[in-house]
N, C-alpha and C positions, 0 to 999 in steps of 0.2 A: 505732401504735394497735393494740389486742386488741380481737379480739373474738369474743366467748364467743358462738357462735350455735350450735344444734343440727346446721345442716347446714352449719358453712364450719370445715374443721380450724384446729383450734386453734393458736395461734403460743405459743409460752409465753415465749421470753426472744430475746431479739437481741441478741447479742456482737461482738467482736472478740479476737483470739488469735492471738498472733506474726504479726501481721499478716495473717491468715485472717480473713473476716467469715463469719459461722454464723446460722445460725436452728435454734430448739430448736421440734421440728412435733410434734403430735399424728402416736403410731403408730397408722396404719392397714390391716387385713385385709379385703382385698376385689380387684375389679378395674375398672379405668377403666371408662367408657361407652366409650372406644375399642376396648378388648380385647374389652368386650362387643357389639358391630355387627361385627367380625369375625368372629363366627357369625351374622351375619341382622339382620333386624329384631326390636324386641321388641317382646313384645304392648303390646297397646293400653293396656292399664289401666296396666300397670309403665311406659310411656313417660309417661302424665298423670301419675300419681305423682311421679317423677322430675323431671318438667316443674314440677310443681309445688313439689316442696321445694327444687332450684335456683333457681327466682324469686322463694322465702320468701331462699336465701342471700343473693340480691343486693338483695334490696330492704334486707336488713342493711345489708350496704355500703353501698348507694348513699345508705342515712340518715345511716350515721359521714362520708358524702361521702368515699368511694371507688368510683372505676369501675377494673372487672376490665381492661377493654382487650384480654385473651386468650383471650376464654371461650371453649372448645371441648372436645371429648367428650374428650381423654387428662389434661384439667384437672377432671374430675369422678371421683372415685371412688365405687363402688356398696360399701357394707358392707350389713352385718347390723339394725345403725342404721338406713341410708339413707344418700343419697345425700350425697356431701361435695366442697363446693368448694373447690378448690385452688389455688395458685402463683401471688400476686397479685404476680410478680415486674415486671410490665407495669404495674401499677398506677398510678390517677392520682387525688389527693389534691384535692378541692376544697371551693372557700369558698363560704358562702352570697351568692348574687347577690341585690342591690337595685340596683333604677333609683336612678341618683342625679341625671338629669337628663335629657336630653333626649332622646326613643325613639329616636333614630337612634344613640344610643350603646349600643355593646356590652359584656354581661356581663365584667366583671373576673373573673379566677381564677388560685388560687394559682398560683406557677410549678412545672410538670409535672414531672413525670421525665427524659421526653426534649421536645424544642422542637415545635412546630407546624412539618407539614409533611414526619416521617419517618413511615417506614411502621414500625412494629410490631407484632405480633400474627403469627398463623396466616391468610394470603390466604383460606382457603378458608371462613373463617367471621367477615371482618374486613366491618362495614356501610359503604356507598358514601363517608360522610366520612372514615371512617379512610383508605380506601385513597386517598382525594385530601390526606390532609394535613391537614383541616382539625381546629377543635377537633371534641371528644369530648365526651362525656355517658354519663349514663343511657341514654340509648336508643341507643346502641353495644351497650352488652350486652344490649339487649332484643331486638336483631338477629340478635347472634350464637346467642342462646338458640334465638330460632326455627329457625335455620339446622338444632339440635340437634336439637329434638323432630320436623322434618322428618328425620332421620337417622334419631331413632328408629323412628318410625313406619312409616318406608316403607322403609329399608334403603339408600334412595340420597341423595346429598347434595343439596341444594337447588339448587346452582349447579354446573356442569361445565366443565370446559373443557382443552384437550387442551397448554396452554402457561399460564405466571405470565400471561400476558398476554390471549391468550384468556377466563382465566378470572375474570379483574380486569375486563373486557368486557361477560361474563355478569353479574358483579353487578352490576355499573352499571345495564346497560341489561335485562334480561332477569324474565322473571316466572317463579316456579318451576312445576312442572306443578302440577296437582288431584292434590292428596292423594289424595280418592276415585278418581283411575286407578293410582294405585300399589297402594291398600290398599284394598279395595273396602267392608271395614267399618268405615272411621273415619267419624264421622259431619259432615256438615255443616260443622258449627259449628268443629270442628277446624280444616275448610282456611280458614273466615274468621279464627280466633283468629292462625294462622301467618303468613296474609296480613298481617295489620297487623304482625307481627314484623318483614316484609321488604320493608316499604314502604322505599322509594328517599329519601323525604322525611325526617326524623327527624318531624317534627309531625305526619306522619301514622300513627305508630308508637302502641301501648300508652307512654302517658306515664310509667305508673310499672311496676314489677315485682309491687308488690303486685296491681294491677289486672288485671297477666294469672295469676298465681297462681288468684285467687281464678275465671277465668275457663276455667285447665285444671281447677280441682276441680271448676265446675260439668259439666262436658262428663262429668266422671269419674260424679259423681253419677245425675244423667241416664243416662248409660250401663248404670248397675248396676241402675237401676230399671224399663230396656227394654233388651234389645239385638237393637232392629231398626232397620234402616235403610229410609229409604224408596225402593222402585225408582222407575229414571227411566221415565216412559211414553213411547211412541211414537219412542222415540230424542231426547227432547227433553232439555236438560240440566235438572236442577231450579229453579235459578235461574230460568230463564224458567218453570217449570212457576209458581211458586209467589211472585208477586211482593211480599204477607208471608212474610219464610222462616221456618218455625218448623224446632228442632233435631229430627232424626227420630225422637230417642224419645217428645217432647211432640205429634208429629203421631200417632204411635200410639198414645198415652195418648190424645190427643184423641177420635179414631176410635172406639178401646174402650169408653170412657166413652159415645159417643153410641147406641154400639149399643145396652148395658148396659141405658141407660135407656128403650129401646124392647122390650126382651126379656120376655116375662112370669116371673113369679115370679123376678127377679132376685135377690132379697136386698139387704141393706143396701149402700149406694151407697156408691162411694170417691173419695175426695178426691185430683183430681190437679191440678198445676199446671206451667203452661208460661209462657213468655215468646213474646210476636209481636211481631218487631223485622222493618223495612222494607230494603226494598233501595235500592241506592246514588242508584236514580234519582228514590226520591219521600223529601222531609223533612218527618217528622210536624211540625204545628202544633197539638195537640191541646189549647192551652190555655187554650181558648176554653171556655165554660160549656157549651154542645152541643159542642164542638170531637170527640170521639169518642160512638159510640154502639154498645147492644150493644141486640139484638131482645129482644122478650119472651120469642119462646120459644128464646133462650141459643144460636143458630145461625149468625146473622150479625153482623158486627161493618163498621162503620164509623168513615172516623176522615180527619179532612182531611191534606190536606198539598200542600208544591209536589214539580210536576213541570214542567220544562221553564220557571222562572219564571211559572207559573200555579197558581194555589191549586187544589185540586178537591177534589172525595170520594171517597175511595176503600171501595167497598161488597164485603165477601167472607163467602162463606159460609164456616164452619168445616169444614167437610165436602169443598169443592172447593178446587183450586185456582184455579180464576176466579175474574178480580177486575173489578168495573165500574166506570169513573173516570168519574165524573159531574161536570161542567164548566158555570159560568156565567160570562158573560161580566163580569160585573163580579169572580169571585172568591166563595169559600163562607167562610161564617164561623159554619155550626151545623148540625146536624142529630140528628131521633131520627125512630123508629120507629112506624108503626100500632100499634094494640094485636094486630091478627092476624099485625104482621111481614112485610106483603105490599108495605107502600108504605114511604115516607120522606118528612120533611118538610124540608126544603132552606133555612137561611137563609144569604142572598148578602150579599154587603158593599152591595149597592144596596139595601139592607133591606127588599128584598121577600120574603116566606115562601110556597115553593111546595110542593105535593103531586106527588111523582115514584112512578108504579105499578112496581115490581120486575118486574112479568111483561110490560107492554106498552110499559112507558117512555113514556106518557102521563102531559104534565104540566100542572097545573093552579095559576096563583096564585091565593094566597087572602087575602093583605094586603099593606099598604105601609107603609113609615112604622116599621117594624121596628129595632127597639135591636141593633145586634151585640154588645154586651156584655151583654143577657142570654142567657135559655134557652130551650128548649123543651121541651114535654109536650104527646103526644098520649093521646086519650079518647073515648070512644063521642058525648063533647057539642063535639068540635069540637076544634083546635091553640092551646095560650096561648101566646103570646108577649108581651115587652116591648116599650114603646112610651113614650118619656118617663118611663122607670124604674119605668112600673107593669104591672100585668097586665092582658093583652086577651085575650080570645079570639075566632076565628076560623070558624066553620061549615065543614068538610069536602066540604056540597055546594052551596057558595054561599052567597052573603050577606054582608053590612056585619060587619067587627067589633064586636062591642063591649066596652065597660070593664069589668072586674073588682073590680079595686083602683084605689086613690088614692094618692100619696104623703101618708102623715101628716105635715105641717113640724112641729107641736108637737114629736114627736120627732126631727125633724132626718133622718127617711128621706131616704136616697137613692138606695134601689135596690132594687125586687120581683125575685127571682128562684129559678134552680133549682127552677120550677113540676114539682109530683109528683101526677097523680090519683091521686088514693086507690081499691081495686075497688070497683066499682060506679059509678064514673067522675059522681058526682054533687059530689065534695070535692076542691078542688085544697089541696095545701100548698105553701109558700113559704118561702124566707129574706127575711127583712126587715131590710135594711141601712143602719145609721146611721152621722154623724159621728162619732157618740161610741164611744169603744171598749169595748170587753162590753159592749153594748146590741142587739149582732147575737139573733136569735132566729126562730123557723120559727111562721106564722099560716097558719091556714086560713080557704080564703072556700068556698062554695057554686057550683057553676057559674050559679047564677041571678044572681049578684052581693050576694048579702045581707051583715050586717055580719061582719065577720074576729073572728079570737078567734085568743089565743095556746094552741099547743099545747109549746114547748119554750122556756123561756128559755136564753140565753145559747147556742145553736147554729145552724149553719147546716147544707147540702146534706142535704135529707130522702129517704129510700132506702126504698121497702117491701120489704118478707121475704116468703115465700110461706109463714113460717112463722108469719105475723101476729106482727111483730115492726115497728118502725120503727126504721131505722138512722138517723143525725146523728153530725155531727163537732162537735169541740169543744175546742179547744188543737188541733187536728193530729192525732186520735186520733178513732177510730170508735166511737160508743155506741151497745146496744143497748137499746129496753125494750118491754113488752109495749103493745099498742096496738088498741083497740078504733077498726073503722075505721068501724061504723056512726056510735056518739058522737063520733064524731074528738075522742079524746082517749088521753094515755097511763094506759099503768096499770101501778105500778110503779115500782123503781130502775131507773136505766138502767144497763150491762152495760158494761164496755169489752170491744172484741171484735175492734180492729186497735190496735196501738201505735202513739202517736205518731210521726210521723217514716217511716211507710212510704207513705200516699199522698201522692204530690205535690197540687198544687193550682192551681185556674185566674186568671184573672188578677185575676178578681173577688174570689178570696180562698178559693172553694169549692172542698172536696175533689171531685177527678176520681175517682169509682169507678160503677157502674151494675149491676145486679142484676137476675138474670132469673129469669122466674117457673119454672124447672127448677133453682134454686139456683146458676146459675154467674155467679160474679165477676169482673167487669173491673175494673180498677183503674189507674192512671196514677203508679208509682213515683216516691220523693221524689226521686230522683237523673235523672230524665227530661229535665229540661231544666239537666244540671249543663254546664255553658261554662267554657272560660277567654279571656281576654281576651290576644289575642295581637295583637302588632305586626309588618307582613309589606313586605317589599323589594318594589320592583317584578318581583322574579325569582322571587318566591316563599318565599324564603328568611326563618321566621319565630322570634320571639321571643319567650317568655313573659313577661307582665308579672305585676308583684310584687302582682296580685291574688289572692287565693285563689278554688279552681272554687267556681261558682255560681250561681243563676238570673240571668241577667243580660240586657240589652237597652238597645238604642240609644246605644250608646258617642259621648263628643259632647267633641272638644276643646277648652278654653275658648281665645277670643282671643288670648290672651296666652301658648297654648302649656304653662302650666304645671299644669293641674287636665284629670284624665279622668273626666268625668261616665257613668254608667251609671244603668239603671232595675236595681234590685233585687230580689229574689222578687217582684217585679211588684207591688210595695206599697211601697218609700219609692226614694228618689235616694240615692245612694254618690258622692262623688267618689276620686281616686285622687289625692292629688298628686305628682309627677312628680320636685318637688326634693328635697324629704324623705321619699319614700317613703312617705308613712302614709295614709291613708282616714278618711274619715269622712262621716258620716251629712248629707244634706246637707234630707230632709225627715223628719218622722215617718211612719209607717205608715200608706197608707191605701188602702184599695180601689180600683180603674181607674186605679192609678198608669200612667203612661208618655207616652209621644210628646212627650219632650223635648228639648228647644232651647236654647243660648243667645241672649240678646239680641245687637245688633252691638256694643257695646259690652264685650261679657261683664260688666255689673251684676246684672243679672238672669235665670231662669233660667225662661222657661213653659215647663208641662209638662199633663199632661191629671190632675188628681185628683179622688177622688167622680166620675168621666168627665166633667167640665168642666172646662175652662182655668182655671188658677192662673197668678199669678208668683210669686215669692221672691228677696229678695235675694240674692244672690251672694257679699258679706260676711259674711257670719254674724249680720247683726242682727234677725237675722227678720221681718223687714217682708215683706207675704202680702199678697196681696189676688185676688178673682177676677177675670179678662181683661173686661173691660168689652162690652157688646154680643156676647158669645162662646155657647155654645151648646150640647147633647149632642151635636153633630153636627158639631162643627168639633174639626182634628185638628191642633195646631201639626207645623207642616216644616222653618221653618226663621227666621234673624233677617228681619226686614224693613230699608229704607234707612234709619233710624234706632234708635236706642236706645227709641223708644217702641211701637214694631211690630212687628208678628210676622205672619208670613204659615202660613195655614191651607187644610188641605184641607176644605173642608164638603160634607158629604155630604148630597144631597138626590135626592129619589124621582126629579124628572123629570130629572136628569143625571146624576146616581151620582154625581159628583164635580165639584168646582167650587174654581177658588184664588178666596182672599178675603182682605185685608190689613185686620188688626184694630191698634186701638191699645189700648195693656196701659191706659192711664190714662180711656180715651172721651172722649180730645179729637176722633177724627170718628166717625160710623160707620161698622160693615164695609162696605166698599168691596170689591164684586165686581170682580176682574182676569179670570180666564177662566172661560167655560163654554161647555159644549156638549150636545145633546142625543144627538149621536152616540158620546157614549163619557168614561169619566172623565178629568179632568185633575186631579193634582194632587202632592205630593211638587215643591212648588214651591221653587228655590236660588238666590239672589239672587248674581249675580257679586261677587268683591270688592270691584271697585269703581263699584258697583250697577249697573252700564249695561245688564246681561243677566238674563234670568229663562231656567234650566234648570226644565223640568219633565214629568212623564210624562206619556201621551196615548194613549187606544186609539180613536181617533174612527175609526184607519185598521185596526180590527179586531184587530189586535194591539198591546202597550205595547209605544212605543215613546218616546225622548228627542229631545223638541225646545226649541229657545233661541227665544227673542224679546227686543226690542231692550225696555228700563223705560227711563220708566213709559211709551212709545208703545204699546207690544204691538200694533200694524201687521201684521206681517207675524213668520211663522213660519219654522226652516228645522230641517231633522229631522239629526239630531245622530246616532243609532244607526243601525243596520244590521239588519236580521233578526229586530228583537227586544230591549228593552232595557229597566231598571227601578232603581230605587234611584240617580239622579243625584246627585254630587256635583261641585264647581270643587278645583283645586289652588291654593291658598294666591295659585299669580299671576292665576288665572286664565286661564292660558295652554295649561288641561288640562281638560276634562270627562270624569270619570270615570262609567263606569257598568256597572249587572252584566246579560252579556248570556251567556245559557248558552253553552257551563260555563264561563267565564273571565269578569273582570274585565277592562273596556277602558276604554283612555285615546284620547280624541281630541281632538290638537292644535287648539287652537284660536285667533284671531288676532280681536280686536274693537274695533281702533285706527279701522276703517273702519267706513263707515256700514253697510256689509253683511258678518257676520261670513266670514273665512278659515278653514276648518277640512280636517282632513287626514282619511287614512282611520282607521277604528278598530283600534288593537291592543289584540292580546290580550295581558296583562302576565303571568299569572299563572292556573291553573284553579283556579276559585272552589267552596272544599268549604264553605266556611262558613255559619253561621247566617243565613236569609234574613231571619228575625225575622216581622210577622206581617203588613206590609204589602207590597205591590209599589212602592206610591208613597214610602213611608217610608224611607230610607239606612238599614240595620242596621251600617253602618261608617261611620269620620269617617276625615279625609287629614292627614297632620301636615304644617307648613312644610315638612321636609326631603322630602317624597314617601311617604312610609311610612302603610301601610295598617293601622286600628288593628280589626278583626274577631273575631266571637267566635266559636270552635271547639266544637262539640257535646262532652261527654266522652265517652272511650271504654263507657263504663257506661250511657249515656243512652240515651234512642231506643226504649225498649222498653216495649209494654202486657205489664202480667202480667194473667195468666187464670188462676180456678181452678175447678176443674170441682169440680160437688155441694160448694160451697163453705158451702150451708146447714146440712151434714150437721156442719162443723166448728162452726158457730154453735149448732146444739145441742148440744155436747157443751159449748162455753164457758159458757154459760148454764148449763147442768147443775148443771157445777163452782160456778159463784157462787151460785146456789141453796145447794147443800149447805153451803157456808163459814158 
């Protein structure tokens, strides 16, 4: 195979000759990376550089399906050009893998060069499975790479060791030092980019070469735009200073930018922008309608996430590095800001809406009865929120809510949301969401309740400007137009002013972005919640499945082993099948897709859509119907002891959570199984062969897993240890899985007796994956053979972008269209 790539020399003919075999190479003038670290380190920028056009090499390769296997600095040559990879004499040739059946089988590939199990390569820059033998990949040379631009950077090798063996030791088990103590001006983001180079794990590695490419020219970019780093205060490392880390030219940028606009006679404001990506110990969930929030006045930023298996809020100013993790006992599922930015409104999964003070941490409820899948907006007339898919509002200093809006059924509404005051805090706007598709559109009511009037057809998430402007999405794509906010109405074309495809979006269907009144933009990238669907040994050892990355959620093995059901951009079902590899759609599109299940059977398929229980055939005949006696408030878990039941979490004021076993057809009604007023239950698992109900419970303060005997539920016995969430059985039943930080555990279980056997809990494996969006809800399924089917964050994901004096760029957009 040839191939013509800018940075990997050219091969031009391969012969043989009196029995001599030759290769005809591109001549090249210059000198290794080896020759060149023989004098030092090199600088920073020439090492990104380099870093970079190497990882454009191999992502060549790795697309013709070639891995290098020897990549190391006397295989790179530096010219005039650039950078040129070389001597793919190691090289290993492979096929495209498809599942062709069962997860517990492994990828097919061509036959190698040399067999599984010899060493080849350079030791000193060979990743942990070459040197055990085992297969190879892509992310072989995503190891070695790193090992490189550690070399470059800092002048010493990543790994040491004083013998072949020694230093085979070191790789294995050893982590390289901080960048930042060798090189004291590389920034940040560097020593995270190289850490995942030389992760121990390949899964937890940069999956593709493209991805870390494009993540040395960020660092490079950034770099040339600031070159400061931020010092560590009081001898603390940064990591802990800063538990959102931003890269340190965007924290300086940030900083500038705040002063800038406190300075008098500034002059024209400049457009900066950064990325706030989170630390290893909290997992944003922002993709909740409130799920992130930015103050009015552009300073602080809040944004949920789990830490420690608990959902919280995590509240920071821009300016410091303290962060406040604000904690309810049931779980957060929204929050925004005062209009002075001094308080926060809090909504819980026990769907109560509280007032939390910034400066005294005095808190005040102010309803119940609260939709988690809407919004919220605060205003000088009180907190809206939803409540049975319409708008309420609230009083700030007391008092009953009351109604705003109605669901109109002539239109087939299903859902008021993304409530925005308008200034002067007398106009709320809204999206208004139907069955029907392009029917979606933004109404305004009055805070007194008077009748609604449309203000934009065919859009949703309404945004105001400070440049009296009103932003809306529309296809995926941000429009702007001009908007008189006394008449609430527009006036005008409206403007595109973000491209399609840059804001992600929440589950409801709304773009994630928020606008403060000093022009800066927060935004929730379309790549934020990109996953792959990976299949994982009890050892940890994991697999890619032949899904492509995605929005994805709730992975759900059908009975029969052969279809993987997932929730998709949180608007329709995908299955995967398993024997032929291919996918397909298994619902149409529609807002509060998810919390799906099969039946015990796998006929049919409830799932939450319009956020109430559906079924669907399971055959493709499309037979639909709504869950009979089902409710805004009930969340399917899991199958119930027949083909006609399903067991649901309902959520209610006076117990947060409650299991309830529905029938899909309303041959009885819901039938309450547990509840308590001490704490939620729910994330209810019916044993195989029904005799046992698993399910979560904080009655004891914290979730934790406990079984009871079906259908007597008598008597309880606590399954976890310390802490536990997302319960599942293994195929005999003979295993209760469940996720208790930071690992995944299995505990033996025996239920032949009238009182069940159960052993201690092990830990199988440390759980880096997607928690998904509930504590009670499994975000993984178990296959027959033991194999853990979980979705992996992508390496690109995880990150708010911010842009500072972002209205300064919406003027000049509007300009431009004007003039055209």
């Amino acid at each position: 195979m040839v191939l013509f790539e800018a940075n990997i020399c050219t091969l031009y003919d391969i012969g043989r000759e009196d029995g001599v075999d030759y290769l005809v190479l591109e001549y090249l003038e210059g000198e290794t990376i080896a020759e060149r670290l023989s004098k030092g380190a090199l600088p920073l920028e020439q090492a990104l550089r380099i870093g970079a056009q190497v990882a454009d090499a191999l992502d060549k390769a790795h697309r013709a399906g070639i891995v290098h296997r020897d990549f190391k600095p006397g295989n790179v040559m530096l010219t005039k050009s650039g950078a040129k990879l070389l001597d793919f004499g190691l090289a290993r040739v492979e096929e495209p893998v498809r599942m062709p059946g069962a997860l517990s089988t492994l990828p097919t590939q061509a036959k190698p060069l040399t067999e599984e199990g010899s060493l080849l390569g350079t030791f000193q820059y060979m990743a942990p499975e070459q040197l055990e033998g085992k297969n190879v990949d892509e992310r072989t040379d995503i190891f070695a790479l790193g090992s490189v631009v550690f070399e470059m950077v800092t002048g010493k090798r990543a790994f040491e060791g004083k013998s072949p063996a020694s230093l085979i030791g070191a790789i294995l088990k050893d982590e390289p030092q901080p960048i930042a103590a060798m090189q004291p001006m590389a920034p940040p983001a560097l020593d995270r980019v190289v850490r995942r180079c030389l992760a121990k794990d390949p899964d937890e590695r940069w999956q593709s070469a493209s991805d870390l490419a494009a993540e040395l020219r960020w660092i490079a970019e950034e770099g040339s735009r600031a070159s400061v780093t931020v010092a560590e205060a009081s001898g603390l490392p940064f990591a802990r200073l800063a538990p959102w880390l931003l890269a340190a030219a965007a924290t300086f940028a940030a900083a500038w930018a705040l002063w800038l606009r406190s300075a008098p006679d500034a002059g024209p404001l400049q457009v900066q922008e950064l990325d706030l990506s989170f630390p290893a110990d909290i997992e944003p969930v922002p993709y909740y309608d409130s799920g992130f929030a930015l103050s009015p006045d552009g300073r602080i930023v809040a944004t949920i996430g789990w830490k420690n298996g608990a959902r919280s809020l995590f509240v920071r100013p821009l300016e410091s590095a303290e962060v406040l993790e604000i904690t309810e006992s049931s779980g957060m599922a929204g929050a925004t800001f005062s209009p002075d930015s001094t308080k926060v409104a809090l909504l819980g999964t026990n769907r109560q809406v509280t007032s939390l003070s910034l400066t005294d941490r005095q808190r005040t409820v102010l309803a119940s009865n609260a939709d988690t899948s809407g919004g919220l907006a605060w205003g000088e007339a009180g907190i809206v929120f939803v409540r049975n898919g319409a708008l309420w509002i609230a009083p700030t200093g007391g008092g009953e809510p009351r109604s705003l809006t109605a669901l109109d059924t002539s239109r087939h509404e299903i859902l008021h949301t993304e409530p925005l005051f308008l200034p002067g805090g007398r106009s709320v706007l809204f999206s208004s969401l139907t069955t029907e598709p392009e029917t979606e559109r933004i109404e305004a009511v009055s805070v007194d309740g008077s009748a609604r009037r449309v203000v934009v057809e065919r859009a949703t998430t309404p945004v105001w400007s400070p440049t009296g402007h009103l932003l809306f999405g529309r296809d995926g794509a941000v429009l702007a137009t001009a908007f008189d906010e006394e008449g609430v109405r527009a006036r005008g074309v409206a403007t595109p002013v973000l491209p399609q495809g840059l804001v992600g979006t929440s589950r409801s269907g709304a773009l994630g972005l928020q606008l403060a009144a000093n022009g800066t933009l927060l935004f929730m990238p379309r790549d934020f919640h990109q996953q792959r669907l990976v299949s994982v040994a009890r050892d940890g050892s994991a697999l890619t499945l032949d899904l492509p990355r995605g929005r994805y959620g709730f992975p759900r093995l059908s009975p029969d082993g052969h279809r993987v059901m997932v929730v998709s951009e949180f608007n329709h079902l995908a299955a995967l099948n398993l024997e032929r590899g291919t996918r397909a759609s298994l619902t149409t599109a529609a807002p509060g897709t998810g919390w799906c299940v099969w039946n015990r059977d796998g006929s049919r398929i409830v799932y939450r859509r319009f956020n109430s229980p559906f079924w669907i055939s399971a055959d493709g005949t499309d037979q639909q119907g709504e869950v009979e006696g089902a409710g805004v408030t009930d969340f399917p878990t899991g199958p119930g002891p027949d083909p006609d039941s399903v067991l649901v979490t309902r959520v209610q004021p006076e117990t947060t959570g409650d299991v309830f076993l529905l029938s899909l057809s309303g041959a009885f009604a819901p039938r309450p199984l547990l509840s308590s007023t001490r704490g939620t239950n729910g994330g209810a698992q019916l044993s195989p062969n029904g005799r046992w109900l698993a399910y979560v419970s904080r009655e004891s303060g914290q979730f934790e897993i406990h079984v009871r005997r079906f259908p007597e539920l008598d008597r309880l016995w606590q399954v976890s240890e310390g802490g536990g969430t997302q319960p599942r059985w293994s195929a005999t039943g003979h295993e209760i899985y469940y996720r208790g930080s930071p690992s995944l555990r299995a505990v033996p279980f025996d239920g032949t007796a009238e009182e069940p056997v159960m052993g201690k809990p092990q830990a199988l494996f440390r759980d880096e994956y997607d928690l998904g969006i509930a504590a009670t809800l499994a975000n993984y399924d178990v296959t027959p053979e033991g194999r853990f089917l979980m979705l992996r964050r992508d390496s690109q994901g995880g990150h708010l972008h911010i842009i500072l004096n972002w209205t300064e760029e919406l003027k000049r957009e509007l300009a431009k269209a004007a003039a055209r």
